[in-house]
C-alpha positions in Angstrom: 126.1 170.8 85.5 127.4 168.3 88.0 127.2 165.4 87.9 125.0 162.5 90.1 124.4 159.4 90.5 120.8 157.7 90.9 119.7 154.3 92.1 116.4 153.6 91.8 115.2 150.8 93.7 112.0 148.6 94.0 110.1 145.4 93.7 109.3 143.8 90.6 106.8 146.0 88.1 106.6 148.6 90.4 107.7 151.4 87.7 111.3 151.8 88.3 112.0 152.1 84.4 109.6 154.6 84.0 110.9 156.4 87.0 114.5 156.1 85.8 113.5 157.3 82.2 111.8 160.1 83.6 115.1 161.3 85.3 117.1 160.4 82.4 115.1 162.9 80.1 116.0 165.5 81.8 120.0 165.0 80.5 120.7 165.3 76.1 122.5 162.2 75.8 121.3 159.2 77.3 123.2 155.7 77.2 120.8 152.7 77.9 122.2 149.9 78.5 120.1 146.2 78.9 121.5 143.5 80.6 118.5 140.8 79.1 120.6 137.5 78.5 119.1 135.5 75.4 120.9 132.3 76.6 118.7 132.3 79.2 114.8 131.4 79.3 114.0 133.2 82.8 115.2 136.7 81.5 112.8 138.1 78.9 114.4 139.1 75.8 110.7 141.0 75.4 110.0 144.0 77.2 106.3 145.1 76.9 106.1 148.0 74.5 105.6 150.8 77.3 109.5 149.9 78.8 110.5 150.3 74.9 109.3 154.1 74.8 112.2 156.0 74.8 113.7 159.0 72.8 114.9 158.3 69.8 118.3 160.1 69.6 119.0 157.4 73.1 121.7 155.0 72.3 121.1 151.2 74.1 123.5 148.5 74.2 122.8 145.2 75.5 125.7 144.0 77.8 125.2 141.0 79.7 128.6 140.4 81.7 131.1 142.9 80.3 129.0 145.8 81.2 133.0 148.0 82.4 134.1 146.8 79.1 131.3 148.2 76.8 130.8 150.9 78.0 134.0 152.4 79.3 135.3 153.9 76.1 131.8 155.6 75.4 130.9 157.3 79.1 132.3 160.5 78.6 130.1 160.8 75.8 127.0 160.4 77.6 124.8 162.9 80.3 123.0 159.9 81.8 123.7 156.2 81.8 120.4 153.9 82.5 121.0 150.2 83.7 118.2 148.0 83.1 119.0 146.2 85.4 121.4 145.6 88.0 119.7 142.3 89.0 120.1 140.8 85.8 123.6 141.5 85.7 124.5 139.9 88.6 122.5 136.7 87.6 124.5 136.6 84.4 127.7 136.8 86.3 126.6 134.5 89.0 125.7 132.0 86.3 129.3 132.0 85.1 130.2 129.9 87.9 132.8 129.3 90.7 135.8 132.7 90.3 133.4 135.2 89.7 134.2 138.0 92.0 130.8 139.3 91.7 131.4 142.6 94.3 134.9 142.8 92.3 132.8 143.4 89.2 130.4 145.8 91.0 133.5 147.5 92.6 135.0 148.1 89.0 131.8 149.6 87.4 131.3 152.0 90.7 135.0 152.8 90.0 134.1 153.8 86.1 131.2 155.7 87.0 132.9 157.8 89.6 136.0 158.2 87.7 133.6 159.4 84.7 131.7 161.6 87.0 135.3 163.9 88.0 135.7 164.5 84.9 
């Protein structure tokens, strides 16, 4: 199988989740990965019960900011990975403040995902 990479795109509540997960099934392993901050009232730390459905043999890990970091010694290990969601991710590194190299971060997780998908 080779392998590809999927963005999918769209306003807010128009499905994209379910859209992604639908994709995802179609690999064994699936990573998850939520990007929800708790420190932060506008990002709900509750997702209604039908963006919770998943299989249960999925792994999720929430990761903020350090999204390279967390996952990097696990990708091989994974078919699919699923960001939920890029837009929270860059809030939480926005909010960090002044000397966040926000497309340096992007940069370094398109790096880790291509890298992971040569091999």
């Amino acid at each position: 199988m080779s392998a590809r990479l999927v963005l999918v795109i769209g306003g807010q509540r128009a499905g994209k989740r379910r859209y992604a997960r639908q994709i995802a099934t179609l690999d064994q392993r699936v990573l998850v990965i939520t990007t929800a901050d708790a420190e932060h009232a506008d990002q709900s730390t509750q997702p209604a019960a039908s963006e919770t459905v998943q299989p249960s043999d999925w792994q999720t890990i929430n990761a903020p900011r350090e999204i390279v970091e967390s996952i990097a010694p696990m990708i091989s290990q994974y078919d699919a990975v699923l960001l939920d969601s890029l837009a929270s991710w860059s809030a939480n590194l926005m909010r960090q403040g002044e000397g966040v190299d926000l497309v340096g971060e992007v940069d370094r997780l398109n790096r880790l995902i291509s890298e992971s998908a040569a091999t």
